[in-house]
C-alpha positions as CSV (number, residue, x, y, z in Angstrom):
1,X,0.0,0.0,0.0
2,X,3.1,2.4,0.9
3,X,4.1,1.8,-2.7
4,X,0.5,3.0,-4.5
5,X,0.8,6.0,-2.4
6,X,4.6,6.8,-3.0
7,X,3.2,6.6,-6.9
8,X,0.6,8.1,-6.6
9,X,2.0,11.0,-5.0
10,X,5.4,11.0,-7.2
11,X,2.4,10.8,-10.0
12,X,1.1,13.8,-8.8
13,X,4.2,15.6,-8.4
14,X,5.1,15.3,-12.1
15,X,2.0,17.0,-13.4
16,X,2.5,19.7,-11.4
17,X,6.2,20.3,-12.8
18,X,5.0,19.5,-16.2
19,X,2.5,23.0,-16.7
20,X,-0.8,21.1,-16.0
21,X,-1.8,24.1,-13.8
22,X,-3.9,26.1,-17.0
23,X,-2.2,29.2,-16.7
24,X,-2.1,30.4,-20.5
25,X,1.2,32.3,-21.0
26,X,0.4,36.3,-21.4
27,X,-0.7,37.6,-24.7
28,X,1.8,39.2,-27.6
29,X,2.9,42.7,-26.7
30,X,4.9,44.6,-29.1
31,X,8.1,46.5,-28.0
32,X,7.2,50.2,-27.4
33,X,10.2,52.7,-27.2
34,X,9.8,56.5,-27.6
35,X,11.0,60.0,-26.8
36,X,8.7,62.8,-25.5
37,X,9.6,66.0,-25.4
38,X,7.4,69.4,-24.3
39,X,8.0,72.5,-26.0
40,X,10.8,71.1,-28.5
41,X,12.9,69.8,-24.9
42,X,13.4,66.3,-24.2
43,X,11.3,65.6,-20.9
44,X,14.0,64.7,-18.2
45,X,11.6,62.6,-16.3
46,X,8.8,61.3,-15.8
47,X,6.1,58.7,-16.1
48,X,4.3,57.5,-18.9
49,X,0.8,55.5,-19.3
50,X,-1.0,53.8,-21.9
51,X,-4.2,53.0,-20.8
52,X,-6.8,51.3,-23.5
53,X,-9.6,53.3,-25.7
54,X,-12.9,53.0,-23.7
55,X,-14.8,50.2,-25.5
56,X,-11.5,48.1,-26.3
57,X,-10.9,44.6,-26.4
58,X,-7.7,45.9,-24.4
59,X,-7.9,45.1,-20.2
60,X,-4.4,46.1,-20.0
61,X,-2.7,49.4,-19.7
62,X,1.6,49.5,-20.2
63,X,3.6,52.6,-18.6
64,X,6.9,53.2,-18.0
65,X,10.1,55.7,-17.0
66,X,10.7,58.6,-18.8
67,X,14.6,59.5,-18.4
68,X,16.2,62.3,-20.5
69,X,13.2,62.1,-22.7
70,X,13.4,58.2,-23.7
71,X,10.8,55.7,-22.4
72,X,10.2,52.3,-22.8
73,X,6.8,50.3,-22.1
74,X,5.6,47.1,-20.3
75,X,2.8,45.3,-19.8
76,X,3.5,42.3,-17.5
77,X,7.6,42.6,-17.7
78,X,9.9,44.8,-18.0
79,X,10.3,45.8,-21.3
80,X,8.0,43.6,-23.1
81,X,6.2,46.4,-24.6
82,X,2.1,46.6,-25.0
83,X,-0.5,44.8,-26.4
84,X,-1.3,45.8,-29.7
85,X,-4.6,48.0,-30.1
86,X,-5.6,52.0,-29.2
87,X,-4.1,54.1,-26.1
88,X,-4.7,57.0,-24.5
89,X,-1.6,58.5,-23.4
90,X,-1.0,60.2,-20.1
91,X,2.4,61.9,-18.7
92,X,3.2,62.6,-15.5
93,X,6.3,64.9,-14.3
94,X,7.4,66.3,-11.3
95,X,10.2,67.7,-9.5
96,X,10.0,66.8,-6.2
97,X,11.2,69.2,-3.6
98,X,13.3,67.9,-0.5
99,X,11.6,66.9,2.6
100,X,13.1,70.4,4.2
101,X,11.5,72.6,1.5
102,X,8.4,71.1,2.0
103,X,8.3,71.4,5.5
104,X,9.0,75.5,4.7
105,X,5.7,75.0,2.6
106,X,7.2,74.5,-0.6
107,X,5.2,71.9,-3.1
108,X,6.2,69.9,-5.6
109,X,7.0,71.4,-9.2
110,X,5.1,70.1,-12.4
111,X,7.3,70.6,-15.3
112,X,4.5,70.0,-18.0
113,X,0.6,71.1,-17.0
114,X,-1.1,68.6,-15.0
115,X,-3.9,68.0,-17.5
116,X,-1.2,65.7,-19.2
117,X,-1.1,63.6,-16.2
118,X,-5.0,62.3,-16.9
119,X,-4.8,60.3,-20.4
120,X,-9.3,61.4,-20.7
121,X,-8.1,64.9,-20.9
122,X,-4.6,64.7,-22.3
123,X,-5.4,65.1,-26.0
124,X,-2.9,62.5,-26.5
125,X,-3.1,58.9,-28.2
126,X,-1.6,56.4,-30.3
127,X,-2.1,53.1,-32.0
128,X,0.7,50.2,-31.6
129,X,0.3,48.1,-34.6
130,X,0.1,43.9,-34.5
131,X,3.8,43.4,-35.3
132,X,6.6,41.8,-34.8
133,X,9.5,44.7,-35.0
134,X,9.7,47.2,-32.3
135,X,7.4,50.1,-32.6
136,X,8.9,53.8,-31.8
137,X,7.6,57.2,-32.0
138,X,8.0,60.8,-30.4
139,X,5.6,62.5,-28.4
140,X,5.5,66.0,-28.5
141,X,3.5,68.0,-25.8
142,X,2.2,71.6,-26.2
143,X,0.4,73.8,-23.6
């Protein structure tokens, strides 16, 4: 009887290991690289977000880091881009002020208008195509 169980176990074991668990590996994204820049300056930071058209197929937004006006996108890894489809596009920026300025009452800086920051009223959008090469493009923000 120890023997059926040690199988039966053991048996058990090696479906586990072998991907029986239904988990569906994540959908295509496309590599998304770019450069934004607001008033003909590259942005020197940031944060960028694509979130998906109202009414899209889309259930997943991508962002990522905007240094020295470069940015690259992800979806569920670093890197890996978005899912192809329709994006609204919103950019954050701040300069953060030390924790000694802002206990003189100094705030936060935004170095672009805050409208940017909410992708409903940012006036800005894009498309990343079903592909297989990476798919670049610069933003260019004006008041």
């Amino acid at each position: 009887m120890k023997d059926h169980m040690r199988t039966s176990i053991l048996a058990l074991a090696l479906l586990a290991l072998t991907g029986c668990s239904g988990v569906e590996p994540p959908p295509k994204t496309v590599k998304v690289d770019g450069t934004i820049n607001y008033k003909g300056t590259p942005l020197p930071k940031g944060k960028i977000t694509f979130e998906p058209q109202e009414g899209s197929k889309l259930m997943r937004p991508a962002s990522g880091q905007i240094q020295n006006g470069k940015f690259t996108v992800a979806t569920f890894t670093q890197g890996d881009g978005a899912l192809p489809g329709t994006y609204r596009i919103a950019v954050e920026s701040v300069e953060e002020v030390s924790m000694e300025d802002f206990n003189a009452g100094k705030r936060d800086k935004q170095l672009i208008p805050k409208k940017f920051a909410n992708a409903k009223q940012s006036g800005l959008a894009t498309t990343v195509p079903d592909q297989s090469e990476p798919y670049a493009f610069t933003l260019e923000i004006k008041d």
